[in-house]
Structures are given as structure tokens and as C-alpha cells.
C-alpha positions in Angstrom: 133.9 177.2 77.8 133.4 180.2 79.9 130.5 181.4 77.6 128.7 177.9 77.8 129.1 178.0 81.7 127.3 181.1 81.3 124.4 180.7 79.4 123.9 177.5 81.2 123.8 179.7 84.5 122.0 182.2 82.7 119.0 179.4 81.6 118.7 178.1 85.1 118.5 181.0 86.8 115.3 181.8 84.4 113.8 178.4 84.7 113.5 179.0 88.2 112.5 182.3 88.4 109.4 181.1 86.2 108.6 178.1 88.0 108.7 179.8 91.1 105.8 182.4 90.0 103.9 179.7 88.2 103.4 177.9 91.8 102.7 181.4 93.6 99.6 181.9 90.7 98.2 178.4 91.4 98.2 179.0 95.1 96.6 182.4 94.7 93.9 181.4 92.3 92.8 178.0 94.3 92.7 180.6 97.3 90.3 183.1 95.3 88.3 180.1 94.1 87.8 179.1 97.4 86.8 182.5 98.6 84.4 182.7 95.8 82.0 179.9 96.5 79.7 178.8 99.2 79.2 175.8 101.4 76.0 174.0 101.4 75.7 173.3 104.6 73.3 170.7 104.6 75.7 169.1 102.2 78.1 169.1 104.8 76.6 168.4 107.9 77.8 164.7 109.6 75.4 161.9 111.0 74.4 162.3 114.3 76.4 159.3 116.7 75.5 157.8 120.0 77.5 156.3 122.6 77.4 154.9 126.3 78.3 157.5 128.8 79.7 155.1 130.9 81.5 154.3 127.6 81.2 150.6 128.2 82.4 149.2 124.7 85.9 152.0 124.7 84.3 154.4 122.9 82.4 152.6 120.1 79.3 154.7 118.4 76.0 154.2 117.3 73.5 155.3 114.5 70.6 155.2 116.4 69.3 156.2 119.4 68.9 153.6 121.7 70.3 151.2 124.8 73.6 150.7 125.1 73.8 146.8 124.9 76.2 146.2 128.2 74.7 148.3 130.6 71.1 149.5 129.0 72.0 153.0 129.8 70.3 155.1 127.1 72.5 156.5 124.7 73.9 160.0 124.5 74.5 162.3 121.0 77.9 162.9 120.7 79.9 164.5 117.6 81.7 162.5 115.4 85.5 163.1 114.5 
């Protein structure tokens, strides 16, 4: 009984120890693969967005340039988020 106790602890303890390195190496190698690359940046970049700055319609945006349709205050660029 003792011996099965044993080599029961004995097969744990090495099941974890390999599953614990096998999630350190993915973690490393998606971090090197990540270094490794490069961002297109036009790829990236967002549509620009308009909105009231007297933010009229609680903070609703815009494709285009324009009037704001409540108070026909031209729009202002913002950033989206």
C-alpha cells in the first residue's frame, strides 16, 4: 500500500513539474514572436470620428465632417476608443 502511495505521489509530482514548464515555453515563445514582427501601421490606424463640442447628442460620433444636427456647430476630430 505504502509503495502505491508512493509512486502515485511520485507521478504527480512529475506531471506537474512538466506541465508547469510547458506553459512557461508557450508564454516565452508567443513573447519572442511578438518581439519579432512589425506593425503595419497603416493597417492599424482607426477612422477618424467627429463630435459636437457642445456634445449635444451625449457623446455620439460621426464619420464625416460636418454640422452637428441640434445645434449646427461644426464638428470637431476627436479619437475614438
Amino acid at each position: 500500500m505504502k509503495k502505491v502511495i508512493l509512486v502515485l505521489a511520485i507521478s504527480l509530482g512529475i506531471s506537474v513539474f512538466f506541465t508547469s514548464c510547458r506553459d512557461t515555453k508557450k508564454k516565452e515563445n508567443n513573447t519572442e514572436m511578438h518581439e519579432n514582427h512589425k506593425h503595419d501601421t497603416n493597417e492599424t490606424a482607426m477612422h477618424d470620428a467627429y463630435q459636437c463640442p457642445m456634445d449635444c447628442e451625449d457623446g455620439k460620433t460621426y464619420d464625416k465632417e460636418g454640422a452637428c444636427p441640434v445645434c449646427n456647430m461644426d464638428l470637431k476630430k476627436v479619437e475614438k476608443q
